[in-house]
C-alpha positions as CSV (number, residue, x, y, z in Angstrom):
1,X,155.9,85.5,107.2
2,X,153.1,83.2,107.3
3,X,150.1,83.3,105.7
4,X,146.7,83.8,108.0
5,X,142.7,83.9,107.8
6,X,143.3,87.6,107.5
7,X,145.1,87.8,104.6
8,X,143.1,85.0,103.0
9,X,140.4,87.5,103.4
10,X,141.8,90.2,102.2
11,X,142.7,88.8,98.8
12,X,138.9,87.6,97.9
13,X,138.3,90.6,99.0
14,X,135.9,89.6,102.1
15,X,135.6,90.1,105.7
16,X,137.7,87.0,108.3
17,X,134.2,86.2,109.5
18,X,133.3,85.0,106.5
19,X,136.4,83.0,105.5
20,X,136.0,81.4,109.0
21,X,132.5,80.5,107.9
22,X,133.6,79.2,104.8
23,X,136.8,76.8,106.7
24,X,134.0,75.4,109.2
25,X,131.4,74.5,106.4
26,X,128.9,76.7,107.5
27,X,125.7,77.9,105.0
28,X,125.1,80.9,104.0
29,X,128.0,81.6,101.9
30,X,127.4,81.7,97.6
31,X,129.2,78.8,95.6
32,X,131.2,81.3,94.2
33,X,132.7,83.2,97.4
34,X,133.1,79.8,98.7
35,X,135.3,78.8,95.3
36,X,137.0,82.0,95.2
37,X,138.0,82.0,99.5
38,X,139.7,78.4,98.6
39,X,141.4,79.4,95.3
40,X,142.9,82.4,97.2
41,X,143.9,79.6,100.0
42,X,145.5,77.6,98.1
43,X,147.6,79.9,96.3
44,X,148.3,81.7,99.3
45,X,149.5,78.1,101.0
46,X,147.3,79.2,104.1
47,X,146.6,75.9,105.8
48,X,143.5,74.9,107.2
49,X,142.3,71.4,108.3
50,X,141.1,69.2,105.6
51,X,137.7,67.8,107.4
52,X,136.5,70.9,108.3
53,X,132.8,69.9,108.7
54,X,133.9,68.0,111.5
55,X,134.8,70.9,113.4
56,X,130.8,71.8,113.4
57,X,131.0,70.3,116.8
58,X,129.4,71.4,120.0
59,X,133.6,71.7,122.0
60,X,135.3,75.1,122.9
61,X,139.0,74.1,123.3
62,X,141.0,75.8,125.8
63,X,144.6,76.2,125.2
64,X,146.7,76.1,127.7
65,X,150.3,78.3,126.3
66,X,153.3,77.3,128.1
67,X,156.3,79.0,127.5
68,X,158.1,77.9,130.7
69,X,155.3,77.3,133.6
70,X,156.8,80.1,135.8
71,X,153.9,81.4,135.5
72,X,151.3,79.1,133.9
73,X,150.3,76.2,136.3
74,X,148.0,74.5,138.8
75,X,147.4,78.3,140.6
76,X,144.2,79.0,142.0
77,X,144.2,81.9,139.6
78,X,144.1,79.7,136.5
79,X,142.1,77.1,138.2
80,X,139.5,79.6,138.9
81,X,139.4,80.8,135.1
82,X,139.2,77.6,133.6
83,X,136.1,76.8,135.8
84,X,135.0,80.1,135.2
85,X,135.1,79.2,131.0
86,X,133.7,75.6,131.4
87,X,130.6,77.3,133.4
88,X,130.3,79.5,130.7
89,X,131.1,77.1,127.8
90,X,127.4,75.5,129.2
91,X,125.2,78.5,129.5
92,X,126.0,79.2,125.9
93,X,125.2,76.1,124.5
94,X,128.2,74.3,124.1
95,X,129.0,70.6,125.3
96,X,132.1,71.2,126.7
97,X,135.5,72.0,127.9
98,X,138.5,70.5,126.3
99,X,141.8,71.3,127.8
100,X,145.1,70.7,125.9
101,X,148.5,72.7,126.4
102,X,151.3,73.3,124.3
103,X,154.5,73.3,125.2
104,X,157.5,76.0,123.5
105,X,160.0,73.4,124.4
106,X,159.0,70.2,122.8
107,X,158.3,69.9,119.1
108,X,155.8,72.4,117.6
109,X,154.7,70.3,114.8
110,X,153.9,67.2,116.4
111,X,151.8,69.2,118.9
112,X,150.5,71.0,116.1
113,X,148.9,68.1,114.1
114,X,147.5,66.8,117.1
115,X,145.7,70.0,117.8
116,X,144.6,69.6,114.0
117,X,143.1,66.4,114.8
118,X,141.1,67.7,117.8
119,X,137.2,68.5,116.9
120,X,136.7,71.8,118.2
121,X,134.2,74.7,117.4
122,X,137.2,77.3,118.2
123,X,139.9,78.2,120.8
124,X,140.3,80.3,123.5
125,X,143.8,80.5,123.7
126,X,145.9,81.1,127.5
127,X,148.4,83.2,126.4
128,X,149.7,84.5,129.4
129,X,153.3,83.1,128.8
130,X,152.9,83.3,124.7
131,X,154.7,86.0,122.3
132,X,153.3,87.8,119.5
133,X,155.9,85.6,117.2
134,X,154.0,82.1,119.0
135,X,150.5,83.0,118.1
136,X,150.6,82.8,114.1
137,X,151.0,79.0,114.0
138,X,147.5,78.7,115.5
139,X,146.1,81.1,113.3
140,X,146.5,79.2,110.7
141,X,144.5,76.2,112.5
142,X,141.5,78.0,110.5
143,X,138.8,78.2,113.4
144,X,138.4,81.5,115.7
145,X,140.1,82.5,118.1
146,X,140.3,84.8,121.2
147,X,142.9,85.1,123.2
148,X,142.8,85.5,127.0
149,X,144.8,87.3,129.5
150,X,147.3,88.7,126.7
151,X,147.2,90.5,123.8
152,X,149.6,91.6,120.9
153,X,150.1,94.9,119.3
154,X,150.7,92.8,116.3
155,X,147.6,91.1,116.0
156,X,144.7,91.3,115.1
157,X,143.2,89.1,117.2
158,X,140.1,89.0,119.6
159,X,141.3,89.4,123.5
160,X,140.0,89.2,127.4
161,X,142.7,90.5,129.6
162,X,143.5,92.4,132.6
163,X,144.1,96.0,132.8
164,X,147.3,95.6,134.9
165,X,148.9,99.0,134.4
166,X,145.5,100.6,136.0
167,X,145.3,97.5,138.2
168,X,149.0,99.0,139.9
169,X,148.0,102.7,139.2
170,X,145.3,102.0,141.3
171,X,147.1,99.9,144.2
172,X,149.9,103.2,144.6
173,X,147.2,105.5,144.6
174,X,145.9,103.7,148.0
175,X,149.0,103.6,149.2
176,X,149.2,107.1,149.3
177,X,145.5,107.4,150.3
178,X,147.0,105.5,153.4
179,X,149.6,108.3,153.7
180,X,152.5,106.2,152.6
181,X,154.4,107.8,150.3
182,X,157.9,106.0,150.7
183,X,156.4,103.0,148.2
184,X,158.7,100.2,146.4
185,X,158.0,97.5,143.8
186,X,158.7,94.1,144.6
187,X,158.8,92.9,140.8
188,X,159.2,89.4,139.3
189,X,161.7,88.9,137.1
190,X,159.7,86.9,134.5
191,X,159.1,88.6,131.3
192,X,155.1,88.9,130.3
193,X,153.3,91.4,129.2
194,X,150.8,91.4,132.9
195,X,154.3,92.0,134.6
196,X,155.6,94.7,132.5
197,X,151.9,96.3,132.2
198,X,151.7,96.0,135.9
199,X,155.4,97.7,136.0
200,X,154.4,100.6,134.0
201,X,151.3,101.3,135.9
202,X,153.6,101.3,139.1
203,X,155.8,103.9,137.2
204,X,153.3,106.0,135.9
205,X,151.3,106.6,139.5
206,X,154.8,107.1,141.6
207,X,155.4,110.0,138.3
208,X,152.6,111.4,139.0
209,X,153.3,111.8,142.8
210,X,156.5,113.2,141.8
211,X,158.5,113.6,137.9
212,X,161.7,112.5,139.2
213,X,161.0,109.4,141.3
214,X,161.9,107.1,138.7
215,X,165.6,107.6,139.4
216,X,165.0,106.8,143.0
217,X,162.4,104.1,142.9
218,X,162.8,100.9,145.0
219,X,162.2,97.6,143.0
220,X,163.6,94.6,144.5
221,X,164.0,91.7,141.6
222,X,162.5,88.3,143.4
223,X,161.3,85.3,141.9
224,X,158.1,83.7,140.6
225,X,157.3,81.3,143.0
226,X,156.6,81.8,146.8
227,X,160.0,79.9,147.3
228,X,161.8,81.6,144.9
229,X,160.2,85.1,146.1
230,X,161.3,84.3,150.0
231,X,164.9,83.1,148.9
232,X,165.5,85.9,146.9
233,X,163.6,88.2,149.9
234,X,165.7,86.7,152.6
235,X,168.7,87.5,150.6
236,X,167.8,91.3,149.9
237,X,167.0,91.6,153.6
238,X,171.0,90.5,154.6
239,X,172.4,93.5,152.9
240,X,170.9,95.4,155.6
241,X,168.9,97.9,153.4
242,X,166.6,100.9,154.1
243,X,163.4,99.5,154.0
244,X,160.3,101.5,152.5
245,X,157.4,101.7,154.4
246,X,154.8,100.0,151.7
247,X,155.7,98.1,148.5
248,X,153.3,96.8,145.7
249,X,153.9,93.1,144.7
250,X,153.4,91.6,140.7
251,X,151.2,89.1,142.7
252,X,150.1,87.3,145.5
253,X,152.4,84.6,145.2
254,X,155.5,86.9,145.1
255,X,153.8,88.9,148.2
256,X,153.7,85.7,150.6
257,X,156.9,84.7,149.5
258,X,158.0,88.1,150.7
259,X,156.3,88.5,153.9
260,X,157.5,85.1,155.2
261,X,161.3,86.4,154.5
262,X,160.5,90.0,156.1
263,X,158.8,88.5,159.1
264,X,161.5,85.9,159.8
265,X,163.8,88.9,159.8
266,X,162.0,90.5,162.6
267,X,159.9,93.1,160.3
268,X,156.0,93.6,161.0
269,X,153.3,93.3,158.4
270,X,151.4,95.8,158.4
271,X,153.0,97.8,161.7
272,X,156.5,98.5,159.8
273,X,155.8,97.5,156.3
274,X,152.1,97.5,153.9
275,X,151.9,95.2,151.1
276,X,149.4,95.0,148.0
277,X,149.0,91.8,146.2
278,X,147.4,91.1,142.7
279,X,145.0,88.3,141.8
280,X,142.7,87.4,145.1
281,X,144.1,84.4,145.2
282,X,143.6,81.7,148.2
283,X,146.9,83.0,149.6
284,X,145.4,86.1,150.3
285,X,143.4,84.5,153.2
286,X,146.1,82.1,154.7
287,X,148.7,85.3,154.8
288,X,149.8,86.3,158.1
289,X,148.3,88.6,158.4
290,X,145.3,88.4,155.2
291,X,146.8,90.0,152.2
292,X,144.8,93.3,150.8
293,X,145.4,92.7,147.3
294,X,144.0,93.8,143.5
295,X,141.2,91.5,142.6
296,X,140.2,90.5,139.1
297,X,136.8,89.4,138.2
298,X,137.4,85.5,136.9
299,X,134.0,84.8,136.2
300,X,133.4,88.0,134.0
301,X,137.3,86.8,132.3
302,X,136.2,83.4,131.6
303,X,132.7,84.3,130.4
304,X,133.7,87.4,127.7
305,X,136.5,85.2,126.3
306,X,133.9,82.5,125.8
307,X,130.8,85.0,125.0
308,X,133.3,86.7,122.0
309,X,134.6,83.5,120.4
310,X,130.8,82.1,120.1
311,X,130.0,85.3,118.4
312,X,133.2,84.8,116.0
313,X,132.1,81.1,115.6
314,X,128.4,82.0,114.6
315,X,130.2,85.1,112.6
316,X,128.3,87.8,114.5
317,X,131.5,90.4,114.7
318,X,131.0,92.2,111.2
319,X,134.6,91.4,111.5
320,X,135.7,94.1,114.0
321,X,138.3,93.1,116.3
322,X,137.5,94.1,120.0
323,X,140.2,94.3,122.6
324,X,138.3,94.1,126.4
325,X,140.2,94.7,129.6
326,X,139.0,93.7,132.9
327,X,139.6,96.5,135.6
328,X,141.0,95.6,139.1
329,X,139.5,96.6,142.3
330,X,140.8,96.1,145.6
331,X,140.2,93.9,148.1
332,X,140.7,95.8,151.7
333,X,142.0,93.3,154.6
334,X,145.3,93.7,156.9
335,X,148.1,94.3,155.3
336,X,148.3,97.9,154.8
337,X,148.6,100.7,157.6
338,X,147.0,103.7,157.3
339,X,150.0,105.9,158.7
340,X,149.0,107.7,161.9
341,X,150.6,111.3,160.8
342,X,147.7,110.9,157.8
343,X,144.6,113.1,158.5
């Protein structure tokens, strides 16, 4: 396994804040901590980047994780966080912005020693497509770093992300505020931990309507993008099937895909079938008819992840890790039915 911050810490016997201190050149640390935190480095063969006092720089770098863009791209989801972190880079007294991206597929050490190169204060790191077994080689970059919508079990590592499990927990339990109680799961088929949290919430709020539903619940597998989502719709919807009367979508992509294929095939939005949406996205509003989805506060996203990582930089934690998730709330408009037999 390879050697981080953390366990540099540990073995001179002080606390990651400081070690991070000590990598960025920062006063305020004793000769002798400094000697003994590089010693335990070296012997360690925790790498760190050799001009460190040119990372005292006044650039947040965002890195943009991309393990295979099904997920990751020009949304207006991301576009709104990454406007939402470059406003808040600003009001805490950083310069700016810098985007890069790293790509799973092409060759992680070139992109690697080019990230070494980059001046940068520390990284918020998009790791909405990333695995616990991608984060370690930018740990051992040496500069703080939080990660944004995603976190690992398996790290100890500073996160902003969403609460997706309450986020669907919450999205059923309108549904059966609305009376529905005949509810299915239209669930993309791409592996991250939003889409499984998201899954489990669904789960856990149709249990608690009733223990056994699990064997009887209604998922239809579609795909990530609103083409994919309508093909794979349009193809469900030729086998004829029963239909429930309300179904909760991963997000609001995979929702639009979906209504285009259930109106085509003659079935009305809201009148014969609700649907919930996740992530307020533009979509919501150019839906036929709008799309009431689960909402997610971007700005407050964008300006935690930054507001944490400039208290790791200035080594302000007393070297607690802090895990903060962003609650959904939803966003009423006209895609649900409130069912008429419901007092």
């Amino acid at each position: 396994m390879k050697t981080t911050a953390r366990d540099v810490a540990k073995a001179a016997g002080v606390s990651p804040a400081t070690v991070s201190l000590v990598f960025r050149n920062r006063p305020g640390i004793g000769k002798e901590t400094r000697d003994r935190i590089f010693a335990c480095a070296q012997e360690l063969g925790f790498e760190y980047a050799a001009h460190e006092s040119a990372r005292s720089t006044s650039t947040i770098l965002l890195l943009v994780y991309k393990q295979h863009g099904k997920v990751v791209g020009d949304t207006p989801f991301f576009e709104s966080l990454t406007k939402s972190l470059s406003d808040a880079t600003y009001k805490y007294g950083y310069h700016r912005l810098s985007v890069s991206y790293f790509y799973a597929q092409e060759d992680k050490k070139e992109q690697i020693n080019a990230l070494k190169s980059v001046k940068c204060a520390g990284i918020i790191l998009l790791a909405t497509e990333a695995r616990a077994d991608d984060i370690a080689q930018f740990e051992r970059l040496g500069v703080p770093i939080v990660l944004l919508d995603s976190w690992f079990p398996t790290k100890k590592l500073d996160s902003v992300a969403i609460d997706n499990s309450r986020g669907s927990w919450e999205a059923v339990r309108y549904f059966l505020a609305a009376g529905h109680t005949d509810i299915g799961y239209l669930h993309c088929g791409v592996t991250i931990r939003n889409f499984l949290e998201r899954q489990e919430g669904f789960y856990s709020a149709m249990r608690s309507v009733d223990p056994e539903s699990r064997s009887r619940l209604n998922i239809i597998r579609v795909g990530s993008t609103i083409e994919s989502a309508y093909d794979d719709m349009k193809a469900y919807l030729e086998t004829n099937p029963k239909l429930c009367t309300a179904y909760f979508a991963d997000n609001d992509i995979v929702a639009v895909g979906c209504i285009r294929a259930l109106v085509e095939h003659g079935v009305k939005i809201p009148d014969d079938v609700s649907i919930i949406g996740f992530d307020d996205t533009v979509y919501c509003k150019i839906s036929n008819p709008p799309l009431t989805t689960m909402v997610v506060n971007k700005d407050a996203m964008g300006e935690l992840a930054v507001k944490r990582l400039v208290e790791l930089i200035k080594g302000a934690t007393n070297g607690e890790v802090v895990r903060i998730s962003i609650l959904p709330t939803i966003v009423e408009r006209k895609s649900v039915k409130r069912l008429e037999h419901h007092s």
